[in-house]
SEROBA-755966 format. One record per residue: residue in one letter; y negated, z, x negated of N, C-alpha, C, O, CB in turn. Coordinates in steps of 0.001 Angstrom, whole numbers, plus 500000, padded with zeros to 6 digits. Each point is the difference from the previous one (the first is absolute). Glycine has a CB too. Example, Ala and Ser with C-alpha at 12.3 -4.5 7.8 and 13.67 -1.06 7.14 Angstrom:
a505690507800486810498810500000500890498800500000499100500019500665498964501154500581502928;s497777498034498458498810500060499180498910500730500770498892500169499491501736497686499325;
***
This chain:
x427261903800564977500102498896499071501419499936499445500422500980499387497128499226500033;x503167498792500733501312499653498985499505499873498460499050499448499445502221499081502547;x499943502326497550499783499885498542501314499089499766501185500026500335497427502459498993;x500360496538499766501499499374499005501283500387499197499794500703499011498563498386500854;x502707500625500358501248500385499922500279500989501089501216500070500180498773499431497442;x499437501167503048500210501119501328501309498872500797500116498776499936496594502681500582;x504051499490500135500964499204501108499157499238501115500185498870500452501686503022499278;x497261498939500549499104499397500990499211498044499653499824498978500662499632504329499691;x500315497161498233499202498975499257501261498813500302499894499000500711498405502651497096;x502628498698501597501377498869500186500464499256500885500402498843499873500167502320499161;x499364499839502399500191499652500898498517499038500602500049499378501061501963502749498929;x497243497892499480499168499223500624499534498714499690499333499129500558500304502729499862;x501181498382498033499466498469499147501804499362500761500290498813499853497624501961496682;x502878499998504061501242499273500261499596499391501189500086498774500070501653502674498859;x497797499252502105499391499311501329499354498936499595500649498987499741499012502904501521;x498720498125498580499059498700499503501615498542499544500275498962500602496779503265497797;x503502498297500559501031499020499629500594499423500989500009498772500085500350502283498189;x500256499767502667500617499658501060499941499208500874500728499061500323499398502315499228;x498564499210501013499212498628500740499874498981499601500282499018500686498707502011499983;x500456498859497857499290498541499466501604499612500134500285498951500578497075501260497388;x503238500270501731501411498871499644500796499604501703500717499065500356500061502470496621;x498813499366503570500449499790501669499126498937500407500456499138500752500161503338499954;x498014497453498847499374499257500490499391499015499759498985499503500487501213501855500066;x500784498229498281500252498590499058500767499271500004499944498915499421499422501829499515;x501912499846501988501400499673500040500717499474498598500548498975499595498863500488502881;x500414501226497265500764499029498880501573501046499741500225501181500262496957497567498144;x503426500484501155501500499759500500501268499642498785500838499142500279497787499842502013;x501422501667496506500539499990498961501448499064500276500388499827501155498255502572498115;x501806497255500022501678499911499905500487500634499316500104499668498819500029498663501535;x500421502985500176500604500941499625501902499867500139500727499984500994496639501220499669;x502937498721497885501782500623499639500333501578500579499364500905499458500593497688497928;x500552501599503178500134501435500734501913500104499720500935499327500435496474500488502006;x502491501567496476501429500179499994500328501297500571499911501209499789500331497372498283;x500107500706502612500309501375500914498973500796500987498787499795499942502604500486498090;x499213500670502905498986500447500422498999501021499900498958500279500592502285498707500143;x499607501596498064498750500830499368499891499356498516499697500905499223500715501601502182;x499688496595498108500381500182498749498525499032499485498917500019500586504333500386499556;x497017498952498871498364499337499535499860498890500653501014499406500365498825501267497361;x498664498728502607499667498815500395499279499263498771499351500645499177500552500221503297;x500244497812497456499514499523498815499450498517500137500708499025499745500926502571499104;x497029498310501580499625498944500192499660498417498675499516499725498902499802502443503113;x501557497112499485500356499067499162499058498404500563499309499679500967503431501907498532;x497615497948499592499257498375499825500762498844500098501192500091499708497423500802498820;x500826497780501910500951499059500050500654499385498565499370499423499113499359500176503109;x502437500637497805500654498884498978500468501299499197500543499596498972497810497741500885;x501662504364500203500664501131499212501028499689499864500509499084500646498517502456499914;x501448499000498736501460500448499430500515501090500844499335501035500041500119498428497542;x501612500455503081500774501421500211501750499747499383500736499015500056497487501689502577;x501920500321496941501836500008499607500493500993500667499349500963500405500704498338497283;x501262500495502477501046501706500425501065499261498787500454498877499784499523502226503836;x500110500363495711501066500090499437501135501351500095499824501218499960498584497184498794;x502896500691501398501038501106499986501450499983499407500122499009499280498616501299502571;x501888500106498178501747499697499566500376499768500995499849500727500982500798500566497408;x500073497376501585500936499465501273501434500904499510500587500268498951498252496703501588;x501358503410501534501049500500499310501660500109499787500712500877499511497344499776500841;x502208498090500225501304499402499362500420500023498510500999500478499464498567498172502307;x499121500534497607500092499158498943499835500959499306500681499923498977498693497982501521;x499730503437499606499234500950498959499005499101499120499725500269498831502406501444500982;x497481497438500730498813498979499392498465500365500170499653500815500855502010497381499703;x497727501384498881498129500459500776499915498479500246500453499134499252497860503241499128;x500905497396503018499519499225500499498371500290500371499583501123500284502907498359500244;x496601499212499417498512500025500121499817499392501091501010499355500283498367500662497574;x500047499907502680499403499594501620498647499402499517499295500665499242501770501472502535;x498560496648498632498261499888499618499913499543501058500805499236500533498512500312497163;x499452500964502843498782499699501070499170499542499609499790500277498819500443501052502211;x498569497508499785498938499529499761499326500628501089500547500076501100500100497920497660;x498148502488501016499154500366501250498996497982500420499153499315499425500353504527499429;x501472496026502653498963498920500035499880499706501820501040499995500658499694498747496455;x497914501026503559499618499535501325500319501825500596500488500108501125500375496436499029;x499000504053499480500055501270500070500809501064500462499767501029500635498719498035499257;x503245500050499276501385500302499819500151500163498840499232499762499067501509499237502513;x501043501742498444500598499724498356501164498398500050500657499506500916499432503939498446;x499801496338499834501000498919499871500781500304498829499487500158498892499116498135502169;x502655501795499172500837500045499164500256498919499313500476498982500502500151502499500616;x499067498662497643500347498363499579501050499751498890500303498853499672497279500634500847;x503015501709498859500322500096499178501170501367499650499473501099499826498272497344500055;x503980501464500009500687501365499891500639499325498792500394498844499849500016502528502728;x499577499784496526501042499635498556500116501226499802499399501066500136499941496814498578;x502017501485500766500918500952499676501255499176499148499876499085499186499340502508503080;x501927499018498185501168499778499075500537498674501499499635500068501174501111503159496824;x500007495907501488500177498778500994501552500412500654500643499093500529497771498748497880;x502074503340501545500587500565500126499599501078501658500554500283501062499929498974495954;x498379500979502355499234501059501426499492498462500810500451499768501122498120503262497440;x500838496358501024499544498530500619500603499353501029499564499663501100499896500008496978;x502041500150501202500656499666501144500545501088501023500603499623501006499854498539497546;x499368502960501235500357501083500654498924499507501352500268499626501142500551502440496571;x497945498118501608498669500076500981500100498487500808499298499641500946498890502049497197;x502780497630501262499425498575500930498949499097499447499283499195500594501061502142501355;x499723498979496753498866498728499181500712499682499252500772500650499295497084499952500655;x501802497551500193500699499106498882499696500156499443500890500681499489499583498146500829;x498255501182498563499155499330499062499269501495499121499523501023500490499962496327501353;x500645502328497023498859500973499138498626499549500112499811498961500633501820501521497627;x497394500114501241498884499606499805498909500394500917500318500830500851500895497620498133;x497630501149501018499084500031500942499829498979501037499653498854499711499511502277498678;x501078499264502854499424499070501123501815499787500668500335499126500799496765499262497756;x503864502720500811501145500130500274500069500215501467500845499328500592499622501381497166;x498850500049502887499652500498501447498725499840500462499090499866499183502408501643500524;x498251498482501646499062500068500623500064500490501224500737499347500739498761499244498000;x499974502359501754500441501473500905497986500190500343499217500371499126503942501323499083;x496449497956503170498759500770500010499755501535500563501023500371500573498407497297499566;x499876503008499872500905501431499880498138500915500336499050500048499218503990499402498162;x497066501118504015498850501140500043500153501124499720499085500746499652500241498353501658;x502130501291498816500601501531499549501282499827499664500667499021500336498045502335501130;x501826499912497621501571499857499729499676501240499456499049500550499444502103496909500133;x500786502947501040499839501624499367501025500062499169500823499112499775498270502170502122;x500838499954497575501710500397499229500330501627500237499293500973499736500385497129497915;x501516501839502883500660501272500304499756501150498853500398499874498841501405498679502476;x497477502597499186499999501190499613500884500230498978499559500242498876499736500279503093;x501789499445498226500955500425499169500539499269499411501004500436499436499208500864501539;x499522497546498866500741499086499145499897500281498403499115500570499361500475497738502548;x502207500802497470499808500739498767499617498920499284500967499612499345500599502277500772;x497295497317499666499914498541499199498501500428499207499185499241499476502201498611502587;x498585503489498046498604500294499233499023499325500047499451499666498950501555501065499826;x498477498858502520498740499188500350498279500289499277499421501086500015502232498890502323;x497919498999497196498171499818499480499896499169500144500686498999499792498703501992498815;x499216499290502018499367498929500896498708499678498510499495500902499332501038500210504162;x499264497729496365498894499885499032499098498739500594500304498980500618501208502005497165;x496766499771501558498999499440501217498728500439499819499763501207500031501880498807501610;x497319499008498134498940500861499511499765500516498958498970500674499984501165499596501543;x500745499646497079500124500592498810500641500969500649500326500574498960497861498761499516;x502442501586502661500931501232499784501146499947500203500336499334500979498288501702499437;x502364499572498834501282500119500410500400501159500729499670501095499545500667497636498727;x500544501187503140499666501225500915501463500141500152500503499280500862497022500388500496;x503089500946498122501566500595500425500720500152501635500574501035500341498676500383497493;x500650497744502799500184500527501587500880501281500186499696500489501088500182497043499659;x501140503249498599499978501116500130499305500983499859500331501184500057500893497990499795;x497736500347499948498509501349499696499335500009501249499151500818500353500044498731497034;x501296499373503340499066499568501543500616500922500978501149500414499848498446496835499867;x499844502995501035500726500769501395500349498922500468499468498915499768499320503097500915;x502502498280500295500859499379500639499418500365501448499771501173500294502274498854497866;x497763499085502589500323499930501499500872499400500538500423498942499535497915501283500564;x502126500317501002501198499482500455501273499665499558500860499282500510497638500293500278;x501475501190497974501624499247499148499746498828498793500747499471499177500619500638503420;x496878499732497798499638498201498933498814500431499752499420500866500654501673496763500458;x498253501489497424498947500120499768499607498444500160500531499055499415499677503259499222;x498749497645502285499328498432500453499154499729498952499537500852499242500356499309503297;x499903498667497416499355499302498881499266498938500978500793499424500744501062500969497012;x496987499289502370499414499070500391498396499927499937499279500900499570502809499071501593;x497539498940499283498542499411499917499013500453501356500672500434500936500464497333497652;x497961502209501557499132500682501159498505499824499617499521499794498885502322502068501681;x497533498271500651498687499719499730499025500990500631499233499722500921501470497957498871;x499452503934499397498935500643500897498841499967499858499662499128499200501555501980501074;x497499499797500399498634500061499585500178500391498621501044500448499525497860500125502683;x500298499282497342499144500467498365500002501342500132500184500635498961498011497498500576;x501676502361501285499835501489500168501427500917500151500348500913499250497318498367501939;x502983500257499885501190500497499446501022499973498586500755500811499463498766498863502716;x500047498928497557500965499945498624499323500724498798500598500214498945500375497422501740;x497589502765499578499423501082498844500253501023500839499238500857499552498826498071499003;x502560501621502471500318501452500323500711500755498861499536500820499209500655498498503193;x501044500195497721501041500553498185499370500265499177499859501191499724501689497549500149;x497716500127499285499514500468499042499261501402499442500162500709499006500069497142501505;x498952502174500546499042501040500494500692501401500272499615501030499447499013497051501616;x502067501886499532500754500865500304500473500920498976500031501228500065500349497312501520;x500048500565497291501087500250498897498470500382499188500335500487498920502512497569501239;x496047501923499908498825500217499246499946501221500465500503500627499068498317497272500616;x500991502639500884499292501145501058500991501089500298499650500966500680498893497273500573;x503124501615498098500710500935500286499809500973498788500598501076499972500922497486501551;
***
């Protein structure tokens, strides 16, 4: 007999899960920063920002994303009109840009002190592991089951 809370017990209420969600398909829209770093499922019409110091200017600049058709759209960079025209935008305000966007990364080492904000969290991308020299930022659509793998994981250690 499995006893409740036993590893055994865990592992079996994780299977049953598994299946039903394998065999429901269902298919989150998951924010994935990075490749080990958090996934954070998202909805149409979210909020995402990156914020960092541009670094000519020594300015902070905001990045806004719309989650929409099951992309980001950039719709929106402010900052100092100074970094603006640096970046190649005329105009302040919202609806300044429009950029549709499934992934975008930012170099490992960059010094513009990158946070990504999303979901109510603010996530420091230097706290993220780096692959390859960059930490990727993008949208994806796995099973239900994988995107509760992490969680779980981080339960059970």
């Amino acid at each position: 007999m499995i006893r409740p809370g036993s590893r055994a017990g865990r592992w079996a209420v994780f299977a049953v899960l598994a299946f039903a969600c394998l065999a429901a398909g269902i298919r989150p829209l998951v924010l994935e920063i990075g490749r080990f770093g958090p996934r954070l499922w998202v909805h149409e019409g979210d909020l995402i920002s990156l914020h960092y110091t541009q670094s000519m200017y020594g300015v902070p600049v905001a990045e806004h994303l719309r989650v929409e058709s099951g992309s980001m759209v950039l719709f929106e960079v402010a900052s100092s009109e100074a970094a603006l025209e640096y970046l190649g935008i005329e105009a302040k305000g919202p609806n300044n840009v429009r950029r549709v966007l499934q992934e975008f990364s930012v170099p490992a080492d960059s010094v513009g002190n990158h946070v990504l904000c999303a979901g109510g969290r603010r996530i420091p991308l230097a706290s993220v592991p780096a692959d390859e020299g960059r930490i990727l930022i993008r949208l994806a659509r796995p099973p239900l089951f994988i995107y509760l793998i992490q969680p779980l994981r981080e339960l059970w250690r």
